[in-house]
C-alpha positions as CSV (number, residue, x, y, z in Angstrom):
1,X,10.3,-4.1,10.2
2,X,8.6,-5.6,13.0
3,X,5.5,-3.4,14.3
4,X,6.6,-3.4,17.9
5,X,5.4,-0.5,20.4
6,X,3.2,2.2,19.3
7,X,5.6,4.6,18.2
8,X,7.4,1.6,15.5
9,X,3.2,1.1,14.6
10,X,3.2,5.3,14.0
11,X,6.4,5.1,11.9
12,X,5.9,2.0,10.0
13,X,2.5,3.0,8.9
14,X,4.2,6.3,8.0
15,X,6.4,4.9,5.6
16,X,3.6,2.7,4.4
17,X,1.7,5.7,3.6
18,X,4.9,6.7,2.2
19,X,5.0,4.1,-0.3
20,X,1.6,4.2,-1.0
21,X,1.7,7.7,-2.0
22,X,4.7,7.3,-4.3
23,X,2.9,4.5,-6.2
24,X,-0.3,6.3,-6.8
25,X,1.7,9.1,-8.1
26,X,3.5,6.7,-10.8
27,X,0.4,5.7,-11.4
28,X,-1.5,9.1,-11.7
29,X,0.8,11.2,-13.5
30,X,1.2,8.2,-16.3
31,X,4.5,7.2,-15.6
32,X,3.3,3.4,-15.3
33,X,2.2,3.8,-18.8
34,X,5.5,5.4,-19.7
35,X,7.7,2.9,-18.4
36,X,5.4,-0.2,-18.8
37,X,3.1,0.6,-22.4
38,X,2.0,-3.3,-22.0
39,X,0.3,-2.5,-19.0
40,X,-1.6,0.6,-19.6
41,X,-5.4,1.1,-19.0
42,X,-4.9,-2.2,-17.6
43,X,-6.7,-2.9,-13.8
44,X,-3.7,-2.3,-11.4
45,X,-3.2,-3.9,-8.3
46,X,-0.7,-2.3,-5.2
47,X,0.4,-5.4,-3.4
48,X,1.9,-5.2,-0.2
49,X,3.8,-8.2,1.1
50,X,4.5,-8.2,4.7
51,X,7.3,-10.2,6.5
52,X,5.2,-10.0,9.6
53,X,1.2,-11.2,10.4
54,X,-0.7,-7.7,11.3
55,X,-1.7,-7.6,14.6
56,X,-5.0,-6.5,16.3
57,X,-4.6,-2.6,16.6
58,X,-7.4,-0.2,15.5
59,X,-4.8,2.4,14.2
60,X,-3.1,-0.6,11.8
61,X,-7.0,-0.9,10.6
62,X,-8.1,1.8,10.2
63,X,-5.3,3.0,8.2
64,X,-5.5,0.1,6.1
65,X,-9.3,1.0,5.6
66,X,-8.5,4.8,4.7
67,X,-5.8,3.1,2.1
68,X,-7.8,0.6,0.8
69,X,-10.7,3.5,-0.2
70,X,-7.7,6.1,-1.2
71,X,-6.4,3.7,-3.4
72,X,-9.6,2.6,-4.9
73,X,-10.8,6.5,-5.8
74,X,-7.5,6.6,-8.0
75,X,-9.2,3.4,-9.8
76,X,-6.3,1.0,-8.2
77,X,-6.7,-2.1,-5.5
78,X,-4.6,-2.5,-2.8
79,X,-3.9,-6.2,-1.5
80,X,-1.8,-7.0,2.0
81,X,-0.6,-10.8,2.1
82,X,2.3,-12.0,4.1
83,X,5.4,-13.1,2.9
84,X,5.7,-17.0,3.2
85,X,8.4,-19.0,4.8
Protein backbone atom coordinates (compact mmCIF):
# COMPACT_ATOMS: atom_id res chain seq x y z
CA UNK A 1 0.00 0.00 0.00
CA UNK A 2 1.18 3.25 -1.04
CA UNK A 3 1.60 5.79 2.04
CA UNK A 4 -0.44 8.55 0.56
CA UNK A 5 -2.23 11.32 2.81
CA UNK A 6 -1.81 11.36 6.49
CA UNK A 7 -4.58 9.30 7.38
CA UNK A 8 -3.15 6.01 4.69
CA UNK A 9 0.48 7.03 6.80
CA UNK A 10 -1.81 6.53 10.34
CA UNK A 11 -3.25 3.28 9.02
CA UNK A 12 -0.38 1.79 7.23
CA UNK A 13 1.94 2.30 10.22
CA UNK A 14 -1.04 0.69 12.21
CA UNK A 15 -0.93 -2.38 10.53
CA UNK A 16 2.88 -2.26 10.56
CA UNK A 17 2.76 -2.14 14.18
CA UNK A 18 0.32 -4.80 13.67
CA UNK A 19 2.68 -7.05 12.14
CA UNK A 20 5.35 -6.20 14.23
CA UNK A 21 3.53 -7.14 17.34
CA UNK A 22 2.42 -10.48 15.98
CA UNK A 23 6.03 -11.45 15.20
CA UNK A 24 7.54 -10.54 18.49
CA UNK A 25 4.83 -12.57 20.05
CA UNK A 26 5.92 -15.77 17.88
CA UNK A 27 9.02 -14.96 18.84
CA UNK A 28 8.47 -14.47 22.64
CA UNK A 29 6.11 -17.05 23.58
CA UNK A 30 8.62 -19.76 21.69
CA UNK A 31 6.61 -20.56 18.96
CA UNK A 32 9.67 -19.81 16.44
CA UNK A 33 11.46 -22.45 18.30
CA UNK A 34 8.43 -24.66 18.02
CA UNK A 35 7.86 -24.51 14.51
CA UNK A 36 11.51 -23.85 13.41
CA UNK A 37 14.02 -26.04 16.17
CA UNK A 38 16.92 -25.22 13.56
CA UNK A 39 16.61 -21.73 14.33
CA UNK A 40 16.41 -21.50 18.01
CA UNK A 41 18.57 -19.27 20.25
CA UNK A 42 19.70 -18.23 17.00
CA UNK A 43 20.09 -14.06 16.36
CA UNK A 44 16.65 -13.18 14.64
CA UNK A 45 16.21 -10.67 12.25
CA UNK A 46 12.42 -8.96 11.41
CA UNK A 47 12.76 -7.85 7.81
CA UNK A 48 10.45 -5.57 6.34
CA UNK A 49 10.42 -5.26 2.55
CA UNK A 50 8.60 -2.39 1.27
CA UNK A 51 7.15 -2.00 -2.32
CA UNK A 52 7.45 1.74 -1.83
CA UNK A 53 10.74 4.18 -0.84
CA UNK A 54 9.74 5.90 2.75
CA UNK A 55 9.24 9.25 2.54
CA UNK A 56 10.34 12.23 4.71
CA UNK A 57 7.61 12.34 7.47
CA UNK A 58 8.58 12.58 11.20
CA UNK A 59 5.57 10.27 12.23
CA UNK A 60 7.08 7.38 9.56
CA UNK A 61 10.47 8.07 11.74
CA UNK A 62 9.75 8.10 14.64
CA UNK A 63 7.72 5.08 14.56
CA UNK A 64 10.40 3.31 12.97
CA UNK A 65 12.72 4.50 15.83
CA UNK A 66 10.18 3.39 18.65
CA UNK A 67 10.20 -0.11 16.58
CA UNK A 68 13.58 -0.44 15.98
CA UNK A 69 14.30 -0.06 20.13
CA UNK A 70 10.96 -2.26 20.87
CA UNK A 71 12.25 -4.84 18.75
CA UNK A 72 15.68 -4.75 19.99
CA UNK A 73 14.55 -5.04 24.03
CA UNK A 74 12.92 -8.45 22.90
CA UNK A 75 16.76 -9.31 21.72
CA UNK A 76 15.45 -9.17 17.86
CA UNK A 77 16.70 -6.58 14.87
CA UNK A 78 14.48 -5.05 12.68
CA UNK A 79 15.65 -4.18 9.01
CA UNK A 80 13.40 -2.02 6.37
CA UNK A 81 14.77 -2.39 2.61
CA UNK A 82 12.65 -1.89 -0.43
CA UNK A 83 11.59 -4.37 -2.64
CA UNK A 84 13.57 -4.24 -6.05
CA UNK A 85 12.25 -3.96 -9.46
Amino acid sequence: MPWGSKEEVKEHLYKLQEKIKAYLDFIEDGQLGKEFPEHKNKPITINIVAKYELPPNKLITDFFNYAVKMVMAAGCKLEFSVLKK
